[in-house]
Backbone as CSV, one residue per row, in Angstrom:
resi,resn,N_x,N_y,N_z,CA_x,CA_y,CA_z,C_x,C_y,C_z
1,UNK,1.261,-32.136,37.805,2.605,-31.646,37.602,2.520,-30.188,37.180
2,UNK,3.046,-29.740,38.035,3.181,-27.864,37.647,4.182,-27.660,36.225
3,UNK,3.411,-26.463,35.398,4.368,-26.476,34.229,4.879,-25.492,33.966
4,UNK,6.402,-25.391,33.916,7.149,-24.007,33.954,7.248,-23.542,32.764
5,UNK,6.815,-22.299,32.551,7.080,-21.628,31.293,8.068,-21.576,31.044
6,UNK,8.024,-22.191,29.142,9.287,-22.738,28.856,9.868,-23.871,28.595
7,UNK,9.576,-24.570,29.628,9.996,-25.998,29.901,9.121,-27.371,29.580
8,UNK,9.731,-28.024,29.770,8.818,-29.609,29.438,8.116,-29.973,30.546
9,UNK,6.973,-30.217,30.612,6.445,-30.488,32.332,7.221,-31.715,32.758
10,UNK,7.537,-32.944,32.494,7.986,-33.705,32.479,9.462,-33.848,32.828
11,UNK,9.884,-32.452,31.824,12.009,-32.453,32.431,12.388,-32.456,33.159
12,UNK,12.168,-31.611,34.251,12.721,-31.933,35.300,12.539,-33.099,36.381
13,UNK,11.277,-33.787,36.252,11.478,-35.085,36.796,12.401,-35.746,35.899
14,UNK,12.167,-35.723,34.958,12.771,-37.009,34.223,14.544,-36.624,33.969
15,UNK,14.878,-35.227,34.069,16.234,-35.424,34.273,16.926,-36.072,35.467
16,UNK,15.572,-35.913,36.898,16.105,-36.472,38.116,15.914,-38.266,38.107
17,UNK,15.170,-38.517,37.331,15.371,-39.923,37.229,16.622,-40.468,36.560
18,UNK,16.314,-39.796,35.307,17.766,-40.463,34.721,19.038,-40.294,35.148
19,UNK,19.199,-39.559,36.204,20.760,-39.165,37.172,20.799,-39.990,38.191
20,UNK,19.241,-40.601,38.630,19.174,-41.261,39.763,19.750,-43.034,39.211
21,UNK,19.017,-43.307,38.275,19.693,-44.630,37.740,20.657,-44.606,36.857
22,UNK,21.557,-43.453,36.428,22.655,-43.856,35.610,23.332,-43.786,37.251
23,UNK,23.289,-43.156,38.175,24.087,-42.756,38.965,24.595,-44.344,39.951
24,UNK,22.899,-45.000,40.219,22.942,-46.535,40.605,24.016,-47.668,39.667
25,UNK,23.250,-46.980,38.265,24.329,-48.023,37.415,25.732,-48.065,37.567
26,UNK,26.336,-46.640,37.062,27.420,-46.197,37.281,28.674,-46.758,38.392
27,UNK,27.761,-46.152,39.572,28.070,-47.116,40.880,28.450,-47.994,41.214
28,UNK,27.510,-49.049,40.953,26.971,-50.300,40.796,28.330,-51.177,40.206
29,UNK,28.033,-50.943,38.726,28.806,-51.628,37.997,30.545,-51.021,37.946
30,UNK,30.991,-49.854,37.973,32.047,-49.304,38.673,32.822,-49.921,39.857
31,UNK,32.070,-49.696,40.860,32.727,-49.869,42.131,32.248,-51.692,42.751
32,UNK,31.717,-52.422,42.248,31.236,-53.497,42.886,31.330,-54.542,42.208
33,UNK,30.372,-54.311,41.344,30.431,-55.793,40.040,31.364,-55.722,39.178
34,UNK,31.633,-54.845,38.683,32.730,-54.938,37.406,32.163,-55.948,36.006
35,UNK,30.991,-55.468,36.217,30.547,-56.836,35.190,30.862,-56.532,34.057
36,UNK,30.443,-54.695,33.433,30.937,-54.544,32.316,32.293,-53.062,31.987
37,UNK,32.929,-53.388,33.020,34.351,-52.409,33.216,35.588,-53.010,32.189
38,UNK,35.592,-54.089,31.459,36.884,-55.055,31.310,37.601,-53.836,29.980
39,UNK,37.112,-52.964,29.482,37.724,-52.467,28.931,38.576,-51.385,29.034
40,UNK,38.674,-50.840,30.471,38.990,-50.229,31.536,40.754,-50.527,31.878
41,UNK,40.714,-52.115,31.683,42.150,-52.617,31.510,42.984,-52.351,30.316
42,UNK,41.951,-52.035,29.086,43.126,-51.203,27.904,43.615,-50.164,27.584
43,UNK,42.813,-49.261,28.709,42.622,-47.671,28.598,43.725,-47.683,30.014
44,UNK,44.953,-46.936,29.898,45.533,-46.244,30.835,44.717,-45.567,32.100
45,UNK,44.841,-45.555,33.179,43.999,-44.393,34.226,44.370,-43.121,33.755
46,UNK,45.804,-42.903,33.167,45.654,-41.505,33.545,45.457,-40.824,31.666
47,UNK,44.840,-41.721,31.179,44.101,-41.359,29.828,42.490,-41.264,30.304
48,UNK,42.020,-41.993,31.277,41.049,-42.198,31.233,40.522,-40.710,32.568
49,UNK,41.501,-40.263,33.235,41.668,-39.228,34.112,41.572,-38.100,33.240
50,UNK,42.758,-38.119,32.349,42.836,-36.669,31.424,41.233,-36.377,30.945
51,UNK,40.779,-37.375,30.278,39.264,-37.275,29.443,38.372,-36.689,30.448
52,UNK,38.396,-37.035,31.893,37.754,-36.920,32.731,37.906,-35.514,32.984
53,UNK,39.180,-34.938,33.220,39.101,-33.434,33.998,38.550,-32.695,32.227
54,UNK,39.281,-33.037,31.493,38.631,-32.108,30.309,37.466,-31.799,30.095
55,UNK,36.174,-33.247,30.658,35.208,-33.098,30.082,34.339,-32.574,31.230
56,UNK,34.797,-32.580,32.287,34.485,-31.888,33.729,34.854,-30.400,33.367
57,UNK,35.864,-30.022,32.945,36.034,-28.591,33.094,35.408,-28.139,31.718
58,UNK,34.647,-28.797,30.583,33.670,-28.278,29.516,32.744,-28.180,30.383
59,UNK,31.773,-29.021,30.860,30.916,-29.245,31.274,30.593,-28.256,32.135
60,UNK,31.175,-27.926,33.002,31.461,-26.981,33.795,31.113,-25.225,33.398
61,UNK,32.157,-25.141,32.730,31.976,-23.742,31.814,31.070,-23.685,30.929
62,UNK,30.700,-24.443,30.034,29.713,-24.478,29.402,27.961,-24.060,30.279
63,UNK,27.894,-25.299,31.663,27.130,-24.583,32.800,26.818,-23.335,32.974
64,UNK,27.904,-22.607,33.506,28.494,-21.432,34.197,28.038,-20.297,33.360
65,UNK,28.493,-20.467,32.184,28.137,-19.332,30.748,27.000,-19.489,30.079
66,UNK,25.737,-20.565,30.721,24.297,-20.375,29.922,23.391,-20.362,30.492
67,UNK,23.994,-19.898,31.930,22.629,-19.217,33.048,21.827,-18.219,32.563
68,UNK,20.762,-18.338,32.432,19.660,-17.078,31.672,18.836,-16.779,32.378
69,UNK,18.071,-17.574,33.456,16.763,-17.074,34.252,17.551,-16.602,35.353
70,UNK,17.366,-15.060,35.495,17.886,-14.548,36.302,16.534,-14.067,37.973
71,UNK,16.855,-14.839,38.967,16.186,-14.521,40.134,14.599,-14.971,39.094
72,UNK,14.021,-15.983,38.216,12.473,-15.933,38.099,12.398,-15.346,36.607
73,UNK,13.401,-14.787,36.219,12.594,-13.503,35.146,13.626,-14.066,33.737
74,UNK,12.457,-14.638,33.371,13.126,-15.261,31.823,13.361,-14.214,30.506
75,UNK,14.653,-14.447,29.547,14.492,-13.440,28.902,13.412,-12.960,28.204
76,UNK,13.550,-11.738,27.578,12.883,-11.044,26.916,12.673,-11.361,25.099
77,UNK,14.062,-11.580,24.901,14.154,-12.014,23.385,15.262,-12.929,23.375
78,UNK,15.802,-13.264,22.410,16.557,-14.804,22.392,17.626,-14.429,22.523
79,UNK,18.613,-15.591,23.289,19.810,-15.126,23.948,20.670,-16.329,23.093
80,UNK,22.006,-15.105,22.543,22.768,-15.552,21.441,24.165,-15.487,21.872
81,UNK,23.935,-14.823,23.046,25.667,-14.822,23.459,26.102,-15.794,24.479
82,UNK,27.213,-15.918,24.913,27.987,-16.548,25.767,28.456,-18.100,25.526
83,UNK,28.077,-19.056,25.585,27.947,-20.768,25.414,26.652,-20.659,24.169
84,UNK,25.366,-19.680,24.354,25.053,-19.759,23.215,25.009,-19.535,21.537
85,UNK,26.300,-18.681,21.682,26.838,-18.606,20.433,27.233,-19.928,19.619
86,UNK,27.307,-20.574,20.575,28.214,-21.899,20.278,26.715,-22.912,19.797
87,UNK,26.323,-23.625,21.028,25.340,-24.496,21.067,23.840,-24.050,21.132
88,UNK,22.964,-24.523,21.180,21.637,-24.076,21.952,21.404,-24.391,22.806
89,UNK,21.816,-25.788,23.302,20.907,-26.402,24.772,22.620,-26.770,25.294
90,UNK,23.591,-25.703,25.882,24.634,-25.665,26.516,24.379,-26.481,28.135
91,UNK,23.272,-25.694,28.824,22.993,-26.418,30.070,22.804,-27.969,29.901
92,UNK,21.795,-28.553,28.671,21.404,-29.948,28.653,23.210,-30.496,27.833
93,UNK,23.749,-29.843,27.054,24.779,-30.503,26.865,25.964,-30.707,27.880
94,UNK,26.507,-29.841,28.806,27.307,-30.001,30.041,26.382,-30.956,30.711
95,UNK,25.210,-31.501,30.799,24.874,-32.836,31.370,24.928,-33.491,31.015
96,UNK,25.128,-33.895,29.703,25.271,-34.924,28.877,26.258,-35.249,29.111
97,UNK,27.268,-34.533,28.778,29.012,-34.145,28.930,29.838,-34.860,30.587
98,UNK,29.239,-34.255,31.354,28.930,-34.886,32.535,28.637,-36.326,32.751
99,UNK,27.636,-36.910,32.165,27.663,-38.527,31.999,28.707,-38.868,31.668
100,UNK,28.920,-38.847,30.338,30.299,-39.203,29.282,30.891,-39.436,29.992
101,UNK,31.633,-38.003,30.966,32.896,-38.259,31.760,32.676,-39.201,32.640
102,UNK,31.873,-39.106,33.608,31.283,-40.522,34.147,31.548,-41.940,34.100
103,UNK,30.911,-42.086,32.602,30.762,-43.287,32.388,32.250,-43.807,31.227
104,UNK,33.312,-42.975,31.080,34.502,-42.735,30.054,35.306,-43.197,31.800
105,UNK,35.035,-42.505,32.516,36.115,-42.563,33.790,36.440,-43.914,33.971
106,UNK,35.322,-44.983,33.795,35.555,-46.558,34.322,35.367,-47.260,33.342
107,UNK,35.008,-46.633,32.001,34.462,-47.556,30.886,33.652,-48.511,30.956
108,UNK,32.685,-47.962,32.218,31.496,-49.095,31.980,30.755,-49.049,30.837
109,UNK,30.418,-50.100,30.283,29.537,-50.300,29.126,27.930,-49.740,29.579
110,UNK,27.695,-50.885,30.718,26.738,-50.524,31.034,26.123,-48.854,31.296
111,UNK,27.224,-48.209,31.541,26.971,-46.655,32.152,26.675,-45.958,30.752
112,UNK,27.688,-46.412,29.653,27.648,-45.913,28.195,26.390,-46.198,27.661
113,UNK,26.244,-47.217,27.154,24.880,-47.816,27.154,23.819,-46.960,27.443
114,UNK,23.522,-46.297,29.193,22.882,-45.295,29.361,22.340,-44.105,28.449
115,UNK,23.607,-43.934,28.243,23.626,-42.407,27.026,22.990,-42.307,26.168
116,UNK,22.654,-43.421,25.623,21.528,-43.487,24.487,20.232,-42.645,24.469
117,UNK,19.878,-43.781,26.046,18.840,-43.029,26.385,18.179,-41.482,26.468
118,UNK,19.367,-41.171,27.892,20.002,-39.640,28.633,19.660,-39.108,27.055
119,UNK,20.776,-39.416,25.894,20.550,-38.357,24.912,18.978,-38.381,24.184
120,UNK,18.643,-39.174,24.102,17.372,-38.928,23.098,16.289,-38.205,24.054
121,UNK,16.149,-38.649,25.545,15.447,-37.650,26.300,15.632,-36.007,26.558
122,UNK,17.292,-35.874,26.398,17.526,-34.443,26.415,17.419,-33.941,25.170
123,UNK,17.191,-34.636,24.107,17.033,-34.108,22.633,15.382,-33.881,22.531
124,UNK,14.626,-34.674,22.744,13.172,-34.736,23.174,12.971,-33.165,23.776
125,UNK,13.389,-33.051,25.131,12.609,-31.757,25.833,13.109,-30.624,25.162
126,UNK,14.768,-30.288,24.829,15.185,-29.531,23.770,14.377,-29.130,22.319
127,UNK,14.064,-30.225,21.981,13.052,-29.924,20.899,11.763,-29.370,20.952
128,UNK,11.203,-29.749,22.229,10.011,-29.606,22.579,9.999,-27.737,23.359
129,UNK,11.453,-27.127,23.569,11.514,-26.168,24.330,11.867,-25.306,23.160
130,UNK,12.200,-25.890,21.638,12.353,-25.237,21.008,11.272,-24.858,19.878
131,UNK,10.379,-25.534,20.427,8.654,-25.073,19.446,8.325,-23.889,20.339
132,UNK,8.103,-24.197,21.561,7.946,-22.849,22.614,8.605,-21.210,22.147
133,UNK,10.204,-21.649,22.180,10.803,-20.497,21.482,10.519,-19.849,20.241
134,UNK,10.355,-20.922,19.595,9.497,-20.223,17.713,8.555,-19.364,17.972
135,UNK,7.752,-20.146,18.773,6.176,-19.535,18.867,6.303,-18.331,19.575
136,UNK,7.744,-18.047,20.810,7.534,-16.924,21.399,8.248,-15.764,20.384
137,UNK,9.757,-16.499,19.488,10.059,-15.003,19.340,10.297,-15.235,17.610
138,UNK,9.233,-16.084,17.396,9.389,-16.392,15.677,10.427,-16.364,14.815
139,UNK,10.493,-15.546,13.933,11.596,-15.462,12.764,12.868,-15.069,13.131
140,UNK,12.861,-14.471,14.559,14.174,-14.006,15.405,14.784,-15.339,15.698
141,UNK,14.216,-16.375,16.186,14.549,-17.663,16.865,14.646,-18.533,15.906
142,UNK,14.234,-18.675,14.835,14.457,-19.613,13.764,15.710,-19.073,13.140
143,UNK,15.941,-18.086,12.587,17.587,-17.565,12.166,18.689,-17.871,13.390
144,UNK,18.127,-17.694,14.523,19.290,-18.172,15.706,19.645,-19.658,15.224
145,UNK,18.412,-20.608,14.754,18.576,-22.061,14.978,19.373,-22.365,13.465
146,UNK,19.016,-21.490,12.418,19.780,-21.382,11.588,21.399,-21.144,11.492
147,UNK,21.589,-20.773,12.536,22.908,-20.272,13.025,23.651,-21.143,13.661
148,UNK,23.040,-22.057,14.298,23.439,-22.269,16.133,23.417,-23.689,15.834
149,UNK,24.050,-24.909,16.173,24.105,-26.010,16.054,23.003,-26.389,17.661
150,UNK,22.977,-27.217,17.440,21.605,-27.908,18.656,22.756,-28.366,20.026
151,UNK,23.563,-29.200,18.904,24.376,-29.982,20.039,26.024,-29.397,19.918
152,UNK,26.272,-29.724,18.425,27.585,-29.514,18.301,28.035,-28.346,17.608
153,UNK,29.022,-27.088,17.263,28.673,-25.817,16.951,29.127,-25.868,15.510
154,UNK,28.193,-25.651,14.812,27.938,-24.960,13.356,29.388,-24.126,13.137
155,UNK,30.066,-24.738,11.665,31.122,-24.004,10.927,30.943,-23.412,10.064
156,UNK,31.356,-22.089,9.728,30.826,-21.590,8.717,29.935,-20.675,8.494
């Protein structure tokens, strides 16, 4: 497995796995079985729609505003603006975010359920991308993390 500076050797397969079987589950139990949808009948559609475009259009922007490797060429020193003012791992959270809506759209259990997982693996390589960062830009990157909530944004 080739290892990208920076990154988890492992992440990017393993984000494509876990999209590949929440995506089966999702599916699956959504559109066919309905085995664990029944709560789907207490939730309005167009409550369960609203949640959906909201967390599509976070997800989204959040994306959009924490592009950093530009054409190959990773930054230079730690990047504090845009979505990262807010969060640190903006890209891994609009995927997360992305499930949610997903699995919020039909209220599968089973799809929810998923998330457990999805999150502790994207918390895993996050963590693991954030020893990398110490080590590259030290006491600069530890006051960022001091600053910066991981997942959800720091008040105060």
């Amino acid at each position: 497995m080739k290892e990208r500076k920076g990154e988890h050797p492992y992440g990017d397969i393993g984000q494509l796995l876990l999209l590949v079987v929440f995506a089966v589950v999702w599916m699956t139990d959504s559109s066919f079985l309905n085995a664990t949808t029944f709560l789907s009948s207490y939730v309005p559609d167009y409550i369960r729609h609203i949640v959906l475009v909201v967390l599509v259009i976070m997800a989204v922007s959040l994306f959009l505003s924490s592009r950093v490797v530009i054409r190959g060429e990773r930054p230079s020193e730690v990047v504090s603006d845009r979505a990262f003012r807010y969060v640190r791992h903006p890209m891994y959270l609009a995927a997360i975010l992305g499930y949610f809506a997903a699995a919020f759209s039909s209220l599968s259990l089973a799809s929810l359920t998923l998330l457990v997982p999805i999150f502790i693996f994207y918390n895993y390589i996050a963590t693991y991308e954030e020893r990398l960062l110490e080590a590259k830009f030290g006491e600069k990157y530890k006051e960022y993390e001091r600053k910066t909530g991981k997942w959800v944004p720091r008040t105060g």
